[in-house]
N, C-alpha and C positions, 0 to 999 in steps of 0.2 A: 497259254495262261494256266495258271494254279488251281486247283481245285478250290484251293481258300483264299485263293484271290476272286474269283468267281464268288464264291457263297460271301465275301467280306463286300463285294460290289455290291451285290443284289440285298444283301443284310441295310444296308447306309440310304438306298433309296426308297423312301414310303411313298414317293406318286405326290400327285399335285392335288387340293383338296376338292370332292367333289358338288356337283349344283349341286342345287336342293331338289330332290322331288317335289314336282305338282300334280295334283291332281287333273286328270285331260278330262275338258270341258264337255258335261252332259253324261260321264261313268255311271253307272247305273251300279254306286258302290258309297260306302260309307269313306269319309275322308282318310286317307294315308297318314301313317306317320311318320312326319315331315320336318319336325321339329330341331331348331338349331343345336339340341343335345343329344337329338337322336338322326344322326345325318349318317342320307342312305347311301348302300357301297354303289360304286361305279357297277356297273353292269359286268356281274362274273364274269360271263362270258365271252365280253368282246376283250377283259383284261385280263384278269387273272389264268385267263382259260391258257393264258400262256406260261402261267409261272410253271404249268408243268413243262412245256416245253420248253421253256427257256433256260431249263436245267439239261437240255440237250449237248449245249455244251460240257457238260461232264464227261459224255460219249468219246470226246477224243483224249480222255488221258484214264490214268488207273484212278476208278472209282470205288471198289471194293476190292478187297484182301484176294478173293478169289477171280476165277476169268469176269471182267466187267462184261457185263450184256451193252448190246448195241443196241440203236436206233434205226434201221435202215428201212429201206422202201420206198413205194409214192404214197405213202398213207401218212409218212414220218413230219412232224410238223418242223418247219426250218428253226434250227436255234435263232436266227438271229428274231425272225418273229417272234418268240414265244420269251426271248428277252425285253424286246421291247416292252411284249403287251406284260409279261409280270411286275418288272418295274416301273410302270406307270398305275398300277393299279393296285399292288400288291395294300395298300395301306388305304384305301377307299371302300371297304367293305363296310357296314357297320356290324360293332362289335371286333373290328381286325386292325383298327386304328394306333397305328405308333407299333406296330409288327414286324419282327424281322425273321429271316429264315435262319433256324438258328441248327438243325439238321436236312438234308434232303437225302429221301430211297426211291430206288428206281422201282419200279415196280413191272415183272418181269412176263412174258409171256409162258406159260409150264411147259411148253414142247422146244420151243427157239431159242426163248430166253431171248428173243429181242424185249425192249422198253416198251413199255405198254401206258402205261402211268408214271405219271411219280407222286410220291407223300413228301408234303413239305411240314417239317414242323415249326412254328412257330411263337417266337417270344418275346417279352416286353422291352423295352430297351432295360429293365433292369436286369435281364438273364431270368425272368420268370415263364414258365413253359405258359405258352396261350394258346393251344389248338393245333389245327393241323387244315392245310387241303392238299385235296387228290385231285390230279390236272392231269388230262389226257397230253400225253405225247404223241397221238395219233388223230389221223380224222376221223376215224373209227369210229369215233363215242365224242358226246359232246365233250366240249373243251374243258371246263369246271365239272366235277362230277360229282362233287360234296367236297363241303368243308365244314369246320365247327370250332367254333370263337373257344373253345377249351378244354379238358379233357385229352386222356392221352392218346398215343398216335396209333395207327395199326402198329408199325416198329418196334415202339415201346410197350405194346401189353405181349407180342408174339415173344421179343428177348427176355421179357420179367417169366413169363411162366419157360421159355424151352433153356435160357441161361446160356444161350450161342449169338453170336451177330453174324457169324462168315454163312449165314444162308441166305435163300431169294426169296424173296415174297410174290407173289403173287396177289390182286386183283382180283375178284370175279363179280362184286356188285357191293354196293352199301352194307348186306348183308352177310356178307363172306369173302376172307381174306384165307392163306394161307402160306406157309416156311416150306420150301424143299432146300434137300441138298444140293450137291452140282450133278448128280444120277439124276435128280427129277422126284427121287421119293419125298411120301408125305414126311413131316416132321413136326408139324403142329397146325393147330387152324382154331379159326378166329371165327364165332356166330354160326350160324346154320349150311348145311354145306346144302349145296344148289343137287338138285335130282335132275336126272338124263332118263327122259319120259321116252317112252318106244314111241317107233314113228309111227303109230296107227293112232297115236293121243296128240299128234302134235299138228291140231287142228285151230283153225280160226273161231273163238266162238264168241260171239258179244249178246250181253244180253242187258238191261234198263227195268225198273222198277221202279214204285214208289210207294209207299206204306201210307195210305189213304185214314180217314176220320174214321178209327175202330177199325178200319178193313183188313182182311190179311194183308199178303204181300203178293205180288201177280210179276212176273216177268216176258218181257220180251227178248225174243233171240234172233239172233241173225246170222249173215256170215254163212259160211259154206258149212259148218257142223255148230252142235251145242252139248257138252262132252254132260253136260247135267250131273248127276251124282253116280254113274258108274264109275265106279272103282278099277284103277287099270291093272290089268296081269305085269307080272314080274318082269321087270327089266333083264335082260342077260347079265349086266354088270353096271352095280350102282356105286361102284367105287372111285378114289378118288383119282384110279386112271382113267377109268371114264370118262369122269367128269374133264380130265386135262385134254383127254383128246378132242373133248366135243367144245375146247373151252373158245373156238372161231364160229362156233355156232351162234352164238348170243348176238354177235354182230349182225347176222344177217335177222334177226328178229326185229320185227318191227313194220315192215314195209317198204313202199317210197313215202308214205306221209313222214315219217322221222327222218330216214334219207334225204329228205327232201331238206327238213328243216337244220339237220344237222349242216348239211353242206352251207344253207346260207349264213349259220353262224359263223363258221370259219371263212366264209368267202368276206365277211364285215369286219372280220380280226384282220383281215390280209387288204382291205383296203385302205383301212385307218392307216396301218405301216406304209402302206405304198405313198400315203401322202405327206411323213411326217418324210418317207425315205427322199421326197421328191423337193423338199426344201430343203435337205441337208448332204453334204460330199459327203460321197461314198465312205471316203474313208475314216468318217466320224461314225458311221455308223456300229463300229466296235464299241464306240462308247454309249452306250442303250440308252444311258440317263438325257445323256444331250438330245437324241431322237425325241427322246420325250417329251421331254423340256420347250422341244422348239414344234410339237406336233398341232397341228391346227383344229383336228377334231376336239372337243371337249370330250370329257368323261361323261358316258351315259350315265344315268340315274335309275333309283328303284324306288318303286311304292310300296310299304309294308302294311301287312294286316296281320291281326292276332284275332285268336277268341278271347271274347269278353272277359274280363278280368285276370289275361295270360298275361305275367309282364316278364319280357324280353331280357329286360336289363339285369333284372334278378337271372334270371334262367343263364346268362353268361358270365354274371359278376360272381354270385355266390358257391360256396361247395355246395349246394341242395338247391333240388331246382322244384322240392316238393310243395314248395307255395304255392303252386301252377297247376301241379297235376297229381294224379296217382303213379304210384309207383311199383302194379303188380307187374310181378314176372310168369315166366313159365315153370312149371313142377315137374321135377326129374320123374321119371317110370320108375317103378318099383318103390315107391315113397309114398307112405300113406298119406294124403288118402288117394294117391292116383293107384291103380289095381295095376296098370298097362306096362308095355317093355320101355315104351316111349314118352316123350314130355308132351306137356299137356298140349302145345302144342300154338305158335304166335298168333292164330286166329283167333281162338278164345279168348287170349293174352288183353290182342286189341280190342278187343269187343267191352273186357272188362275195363282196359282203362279211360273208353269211351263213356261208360255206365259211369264210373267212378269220376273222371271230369263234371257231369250232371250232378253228384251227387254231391262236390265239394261247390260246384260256384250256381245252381241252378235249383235243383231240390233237392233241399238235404231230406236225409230217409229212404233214399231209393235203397241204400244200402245200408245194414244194420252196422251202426256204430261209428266211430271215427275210424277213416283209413286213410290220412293222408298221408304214413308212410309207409315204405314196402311192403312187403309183404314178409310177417312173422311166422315163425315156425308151429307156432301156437294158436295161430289166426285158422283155427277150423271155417269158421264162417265164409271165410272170401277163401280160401283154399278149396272147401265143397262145393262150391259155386263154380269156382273154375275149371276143375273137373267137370262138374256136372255139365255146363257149358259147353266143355272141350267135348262130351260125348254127344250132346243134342247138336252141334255141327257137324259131327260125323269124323271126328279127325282119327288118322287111321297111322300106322308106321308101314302098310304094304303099301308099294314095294319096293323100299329101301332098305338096306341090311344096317343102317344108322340109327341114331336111337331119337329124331326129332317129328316129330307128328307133325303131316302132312294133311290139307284140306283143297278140295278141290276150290275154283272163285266163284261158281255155280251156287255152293253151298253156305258162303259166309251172308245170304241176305237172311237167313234162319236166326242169326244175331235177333231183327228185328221181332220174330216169333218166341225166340226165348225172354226178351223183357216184359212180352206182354202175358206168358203164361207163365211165367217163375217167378218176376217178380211184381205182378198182377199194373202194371201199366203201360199204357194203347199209344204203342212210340207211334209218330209219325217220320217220315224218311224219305229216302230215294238213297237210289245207287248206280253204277253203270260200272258194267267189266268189260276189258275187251283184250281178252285174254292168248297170248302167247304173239300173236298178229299185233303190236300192241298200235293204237291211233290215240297217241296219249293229249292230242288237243279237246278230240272228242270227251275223253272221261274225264280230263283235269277241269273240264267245265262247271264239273260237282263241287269239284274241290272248291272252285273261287262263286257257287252260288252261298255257300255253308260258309267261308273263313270271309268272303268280302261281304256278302249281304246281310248275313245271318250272325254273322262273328261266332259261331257253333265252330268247333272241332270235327275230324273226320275221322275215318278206319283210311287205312291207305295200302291198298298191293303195290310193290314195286318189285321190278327185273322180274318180268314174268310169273310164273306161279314160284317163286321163290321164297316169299317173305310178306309177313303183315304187319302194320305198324301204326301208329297214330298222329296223325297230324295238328299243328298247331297255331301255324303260321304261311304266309305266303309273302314272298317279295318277287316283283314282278317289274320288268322292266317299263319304262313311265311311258312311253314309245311306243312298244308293241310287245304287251305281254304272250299273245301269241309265239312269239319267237323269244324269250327268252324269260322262264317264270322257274321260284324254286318254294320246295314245301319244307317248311321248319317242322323235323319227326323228332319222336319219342323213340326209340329203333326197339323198343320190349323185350331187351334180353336179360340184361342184369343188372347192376349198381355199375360195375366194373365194365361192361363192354355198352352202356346205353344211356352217352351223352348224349345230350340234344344237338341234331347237328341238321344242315341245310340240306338236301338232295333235289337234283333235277329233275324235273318234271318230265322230262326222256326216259324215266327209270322205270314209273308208272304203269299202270294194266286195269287197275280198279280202284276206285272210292265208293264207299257207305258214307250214308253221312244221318245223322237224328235231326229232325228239325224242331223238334218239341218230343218230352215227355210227359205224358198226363198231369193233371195234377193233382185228382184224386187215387188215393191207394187206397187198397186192399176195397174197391170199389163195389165187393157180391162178398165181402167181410169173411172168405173164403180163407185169410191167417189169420184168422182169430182160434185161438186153442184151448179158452177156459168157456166151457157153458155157463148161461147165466150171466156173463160178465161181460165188458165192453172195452179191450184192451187198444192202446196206441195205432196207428194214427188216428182214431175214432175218440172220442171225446163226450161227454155229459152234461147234463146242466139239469138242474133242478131236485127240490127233495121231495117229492111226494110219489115218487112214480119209482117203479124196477124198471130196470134199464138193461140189454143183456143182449146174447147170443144166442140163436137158435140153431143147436148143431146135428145133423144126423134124424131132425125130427119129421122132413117130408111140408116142411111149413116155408120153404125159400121160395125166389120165382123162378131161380134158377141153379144150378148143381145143389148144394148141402147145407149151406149157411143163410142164417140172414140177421138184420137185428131188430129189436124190438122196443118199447115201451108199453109198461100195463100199470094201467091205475086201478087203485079198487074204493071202494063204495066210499065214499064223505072226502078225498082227494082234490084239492085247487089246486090251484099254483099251473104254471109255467115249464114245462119239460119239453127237453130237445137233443137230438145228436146234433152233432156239428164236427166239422173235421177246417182246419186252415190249409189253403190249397195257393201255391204261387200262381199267380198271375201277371199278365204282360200291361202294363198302363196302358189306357185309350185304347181298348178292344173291348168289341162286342161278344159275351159267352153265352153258353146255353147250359144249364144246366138240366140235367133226363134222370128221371128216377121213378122206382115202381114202389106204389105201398099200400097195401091193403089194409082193411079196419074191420073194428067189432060191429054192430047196426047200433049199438050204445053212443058211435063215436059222433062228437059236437065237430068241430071245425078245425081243421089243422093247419099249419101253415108253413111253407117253403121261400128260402131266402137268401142274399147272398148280404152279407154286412161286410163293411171295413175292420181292420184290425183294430178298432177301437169300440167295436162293436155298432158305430152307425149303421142306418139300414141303408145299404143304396141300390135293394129293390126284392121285393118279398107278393105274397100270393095266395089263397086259400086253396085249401081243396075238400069236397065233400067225403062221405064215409061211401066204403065200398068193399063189401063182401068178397071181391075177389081181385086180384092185383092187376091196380090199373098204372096207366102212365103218365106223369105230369113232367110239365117242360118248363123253365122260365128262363128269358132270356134279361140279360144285365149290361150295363157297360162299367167295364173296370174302373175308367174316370183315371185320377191319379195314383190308384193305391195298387201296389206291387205283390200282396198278400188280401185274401179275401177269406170270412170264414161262412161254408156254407153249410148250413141247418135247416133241418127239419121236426116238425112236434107238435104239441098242442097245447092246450090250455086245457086243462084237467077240471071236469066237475062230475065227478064220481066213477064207478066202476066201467073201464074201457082199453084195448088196449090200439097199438098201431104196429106194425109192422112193415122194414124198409130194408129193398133187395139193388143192387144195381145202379151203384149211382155213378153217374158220367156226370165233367166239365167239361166241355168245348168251346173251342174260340171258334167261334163262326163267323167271323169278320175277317177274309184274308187280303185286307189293309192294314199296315201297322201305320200308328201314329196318325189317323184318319181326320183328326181335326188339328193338328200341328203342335199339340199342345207340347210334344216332347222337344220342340226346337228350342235347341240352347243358345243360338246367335241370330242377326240378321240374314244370316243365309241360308240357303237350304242344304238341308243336310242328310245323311242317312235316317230312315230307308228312304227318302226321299232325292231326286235328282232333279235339274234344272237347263234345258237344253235352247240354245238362242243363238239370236245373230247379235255382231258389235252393236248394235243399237236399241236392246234390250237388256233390261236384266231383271231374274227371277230372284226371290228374298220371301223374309216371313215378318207382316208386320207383329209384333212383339206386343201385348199388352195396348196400343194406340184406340182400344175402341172401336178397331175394324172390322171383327170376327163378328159370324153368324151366331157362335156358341163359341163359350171361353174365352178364353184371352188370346190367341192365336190364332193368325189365317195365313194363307201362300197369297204371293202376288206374282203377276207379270205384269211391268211396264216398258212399252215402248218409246220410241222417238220419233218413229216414223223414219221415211225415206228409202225403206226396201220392201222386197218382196220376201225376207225369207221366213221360215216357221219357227215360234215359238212354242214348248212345253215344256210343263211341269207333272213329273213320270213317277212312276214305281210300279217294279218288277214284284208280282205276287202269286203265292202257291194256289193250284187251283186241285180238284178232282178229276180225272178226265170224265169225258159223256155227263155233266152233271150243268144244267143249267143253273146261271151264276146273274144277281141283280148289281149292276153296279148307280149307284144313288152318287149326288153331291150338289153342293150348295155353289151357284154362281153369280154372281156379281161384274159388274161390265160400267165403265163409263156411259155417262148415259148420250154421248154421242159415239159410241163404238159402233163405224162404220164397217166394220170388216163381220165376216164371217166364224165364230167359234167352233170349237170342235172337244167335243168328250166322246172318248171310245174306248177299246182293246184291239192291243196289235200281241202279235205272237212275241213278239219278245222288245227288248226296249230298245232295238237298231232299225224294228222293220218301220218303213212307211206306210203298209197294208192294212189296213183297217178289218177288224174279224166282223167289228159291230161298232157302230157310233152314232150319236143324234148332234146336228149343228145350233147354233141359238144364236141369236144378234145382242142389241143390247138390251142388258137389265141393268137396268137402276137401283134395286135392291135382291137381297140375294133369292135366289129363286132356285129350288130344287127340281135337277135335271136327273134323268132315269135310261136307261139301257138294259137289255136284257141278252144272253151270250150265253151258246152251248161249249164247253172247253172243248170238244168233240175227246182228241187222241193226245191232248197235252194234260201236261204238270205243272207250267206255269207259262201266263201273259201278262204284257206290259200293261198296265190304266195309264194313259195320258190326257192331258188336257189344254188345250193349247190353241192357237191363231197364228193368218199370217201377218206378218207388218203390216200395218194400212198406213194411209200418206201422212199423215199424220199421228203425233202422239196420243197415248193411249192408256187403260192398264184393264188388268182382269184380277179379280179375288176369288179363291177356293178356299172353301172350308167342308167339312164334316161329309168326305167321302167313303162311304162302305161298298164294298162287294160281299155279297152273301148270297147262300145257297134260296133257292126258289122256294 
């Protein structure tokens, strides 16, 4: 057959349309998007993963100008497989709908020049270029290895800048592609070239973290080494023969936990075929469409998530995808303001565009100014930053003779240390690396607590210590995300090489992830630059009183700053700082502050009001010759912004003085009295888990809640034995005793036994702590008390089993808080 009769085949067939994703009953996850306009691709990997090999059949006829590379081996994936599975699937992606392949490259191995990959490009049925995927022609690596709904291809940016097409491309990761000739020499390359670490670095190291209320950052390690921040001696040779001959190396990274997973992927691709093979003669099977056509497996399905206000459709539809996110890059070496031989370096990169997603859709200020587009040649501000960044990680260019700065995966949790000392706000976080060994189910678990529970964004390693990036999204097979999940990156290179495109979560080694940013800035007023005076984010009110900065005077409670208020003699009125601080609805804060007084001073008060200046909850404090500490705690209620103040009421000469002010959420319940449910059902962060003859919901406004307009319910039917609840997975401290409270309500013939506790996570059935209750008739506040011992987060559920009868339970106004 024809070369372009092959590509004119596969071009005419888009697959048959795929189900809908659903969400599987009791996810301990915000609902998928599901939607009839946004309908999810069939599952990469059991489909598409063949469109790379379904281009095997090129293999037997001249596919390029020069000697065509082969396909051979047991590794080699069967064309007629890898037909099937592309054109059944090829058009069931989302975002890849009504796609045709409108070029295919092989993609070649640097020493053999057997097939390794292929790049399909692909376009709209009107000849508009739409993307591209790279599909394993081997078993070597999963099947789907990225793809991305637009933007141009590796192909096409290698031929625009070297102006030849009779070369081979080469593969090595998401991160890096590369041109030789038919000798094998380099001849161009694509993104960061991958480093060949001497064998005394190429060690297993895992280590976990999590950025606690104010805490540093603390890790654990494991594994047979932990390479930490030694810097490794020189390579013999970091070139890109090197790097070709170690380029079988990469395969065996990983383990049997990947080997393991990778094989069952492909062993699901090869049974779906064996079944479509087994209703159809043999000798149709040339024709791939009909197989298809007549195959009895349906199309798997995906569930998608984003961060909170990332929209997808923009991100694929438009030429800018900066509605979404930021758009720094990295800074050439020898380019002011970098000093170095080398670029700033893709750690940094990510770091900053994780800061910068915070500061466009979460709170603005973290960073000075508008930056919702790249990065300007004239943007000193985020250019000094990124430097400065790029050195407080440690990023180094030994020892590679190349000119891209290099950071060990040890050293990117320092991320979290540089927000809270540069740009004076207390991140909270977690992390986990598991570095060159990689056990990517283990660490992908971060990824989907941040993009499914949290809708927060991540930092992302992929292909070993090769590359950092940021992620955005996750689509995960409805099934069994285990076995087949991908992360939607930002890839931080340039305008030109860093569309937004999907990678496997095979690729993986480490996630960072922010759980929250403070919400008070510059909180020891430590950027403040004019004495005297009381510059942004800090704020005024009143005229009777000076109002000001105390810099360099030995008058703070802690390092150099602080600020103040002084009235002098025959002075009334009303004077206050106040700064507006985001906050999360229906959470309980704490506000901590230090402030000392004149022995003049009458009565001061601390408060937290709505944007509208209501009070929804304030405090007095006495006068105090030396700086004491006052705390008040609040419930945010409905309001998403709060401004919190401190001052006094002026009658004559006196001053006050205020060092250190903290907001925390001490409530690690979100949404603790339902008030945020937007339907009948239960919904994020909240889950609902039951047998057929229950079901969980939220009565809405009916008059049933203890407090507000909203409660959770379970009602049964009776007639089984099995267990109902209603869950959520929440952050905890480790070693920190934790009170969990909530409001119960029970039929008042509820013969069965209840159950309120904490389990280590929201699958286990083990109880860490929990008190039982029969029935109540009205609602009744239940208590529990729970050391977190060596975790970062436990399940709250609450829940019964069937009793013989019908039933129901109400829950309202649950908290968990520190002791």
């Amino acid at each position: 057959m024809q070369v372009k009769a092959i590509l004119d085949n596969l071009a005419s067939f888009h697959g048959r349309p795929p189900c809908k994703a659903e969400m599987r009953t009791g996810r301990t996850r915000r609902r998928p998007i599901t939607t009839a306009a946004r309908t999810p691709p069939a599952r990469p990997v059991r489909g598409a993963l063949a469109l790379a090999s379904a281009m095997l059949l090129l293999l037997s006829g001249a596919v390029a100008a020069h000697a065509a590379p082969t396909a051979t081996g047991r590794d080699s994936v069967s064309a007629a497989l890898a037909r099937f599975l592309a054109e059944r699937h090829i058009g069931s992606f989302r975002g890849f709908e009504n796609r045709r392949i409108s070029h295919l490259t092989p993609l070649v191995h640097p020493r053999t020049r057997q097939v390794m990959y292929f790049e399909a490009d692909l376009a709209t049925d009107d000849a508009e270029a739409a993307g591209s995927i790279v599909l394993s022609a081997t078993r070597r690596d999963a099947p789907i290895v990225e793809f991305a709904p637009r933007g141009k291809s590796r192909r096409e940016q290698l031929q625009e800048r070297l102006g030849r097409p009779d070369l081979y491309l080469v593969y090595f990761s998401p991160g890096y592609s590369a041109a030789i000739d038919a000798a094998g020499n380099l001849r161009g390359e694509l993104g960061q070239r991958p480093q060949v670490l001497p064998g005394e670095l190429r060690v297993h190291s895992r280590s976990e973290g999590r950025v606690g209320e104010g805490r540093d950052v603390h890790s654990q390690s494991g594994g047979s080494s932990s390479v930490g921040r030694t810097r490794p001696a020189a390579s013999d040779d970091s070139s890109f023969a090197a790097l070709a001959d170690a380029y079988d190396e990469r395969y065996r990274r990983g383990g049997q936990h990947r080997e393991r997973r990778l094989a069952a992927r492909w062993q699901l691709a090869e049974q779906a075929f064996a079944r479509a093979a087994a209703t159809t003669p043999t000798s149709r099977l040339r024709n791939a469409a009909t197989v298809a056509a007549t195959a009895s497996t349906p199309a798997a399905s995906f569930d998608y998530y984003f961060a909170q206000d990332y929209d997808y459709d923009k991100a694929i539809s438009e030429e800018t995808q900066k509605q979404n996110h930021t758009y720094f890059k990295q800074l050439p070496g020898d380019h002011d303001p970098n000093p170095n031989s080398y670029y700033s370096g893709c750690s940094a990169t990510s770091w900053m565009n994780l800061i910068g997603w915070y500061d466009l859709h979460w709170k603005p200020g973290i960073l000075t100014g508008a930056h919702e587009q790249n990065i300007s040649p004239d943007d000193s501000y985020i250019n000094d930053m990124t430097v400065e960044l790029s050195e407080y990680l440690g990023v180094a260019m030994a020892p590679f003779d190349w000119d891209a700065g290099f950071l060990w995966p040890a050293d990117m949790e320092l991320g979290y240390s540089f927000i809270r000392d540069r740009l004076d706000h207390d991140p909270s976080g977690s992390y986990r690396q598991d570095w060159f060994d990689t056990d990517e189910n283990w660490v992908y678990e971060v990824a989907r607590s941040y993009l499914i529970d949290k809708q927060l964004p991540v930092t992302v390693g992929y292909y070993e210590d090769w590359h950092y990036t940021t992620a955005f999204g996750i689509a995960e097979d409805s099934s069994d995300w285990e076995g087949d999940a991908y992360l939607w990156i930002h890839p931080n290179w340039n305008e030109s090489e860093s569309q937004d495109k999907w990678i496997t979560k095979e690729t993986i080694f480490g996630i960072w992830g922010l759980s929250a940013v403070r919400p008070i800035q510059d909180r020891g007023f430590e950027y403040q630059t004019v004495a005297d005076a009381l510059q942004s984010p800090w704020g005024k009110w009143g005229t009777t009183a000076s109002v000001g900065t105390d810099i360099g005077k030995g008058l703070a409670h802690s390092d150099a700053k602080n600020a103040y208020i002084v009235t002098k003699s025959g002075s009334t009125g009303w004077n206050y700082i106040y700064q507006s601080a985001r906050v999360e609805p229906y959470r309980r804060y704490e506000i901590s502050l230090w402030i000392k007084t004149s022995s003049s001073f009458g009565t001061g008060y601390i408060g937290a009001r709505e944007f509208d200046n209501t009070i929804i909850e304030n405090m007095t404090f006495p006068k105090s010759s030396e700086y004491a500490n006052y705390t008040l705690q609040f419930d945010s209620g409905d309001s998403d912004v709060v401004n919190v103040y401190v001052g006094y009421e002026a009658n004559g000469q006196a001053y006050m003085r205020l060092d250190d002010v903290y907001l925390y959420a001490i409530d690690s319940v979100e949404d603790g009295n339902f008030e945020m449910q937007q339907s009948d059902d239960i919904d994020f962060p909240w889950g609902f888990s039951g047998s057929s003859t229950s079901n969980g919901g939220i009565d809405r406004n009916k008059g049933l809640a203890h407090s507000g307009q909203n409660n959770a319910y379970i009602t049964t039917e009776g007639g089984n034995t099995d267990w109902n609840e209603i869950f959520q997975t929440i952050t905890v401290e480790p070693n920190t005793t934790y009170v969990l409270k909530a409001r119960v309500k029970t039929q008042s013939t509820f013969t069965n036994t209840g159950t309120i506790g904490i389990t280590s996570d929201r699958y286990s059935d083990t109880f860490l702590a929990q008190t039982t209750f029969g029935a109540l008739s009205s609602y009744t506040e239940i208590s529990l008390e729970l050391n977190s011992g060596n975790r970062y987060s436990v399940a709250v559920k609450v829940g019964f089993n069937t009793p013989p009868s019908s039933t129901y339970l109400r829950l309202d106004d649950v908290t968990v808080t520190p002791k």
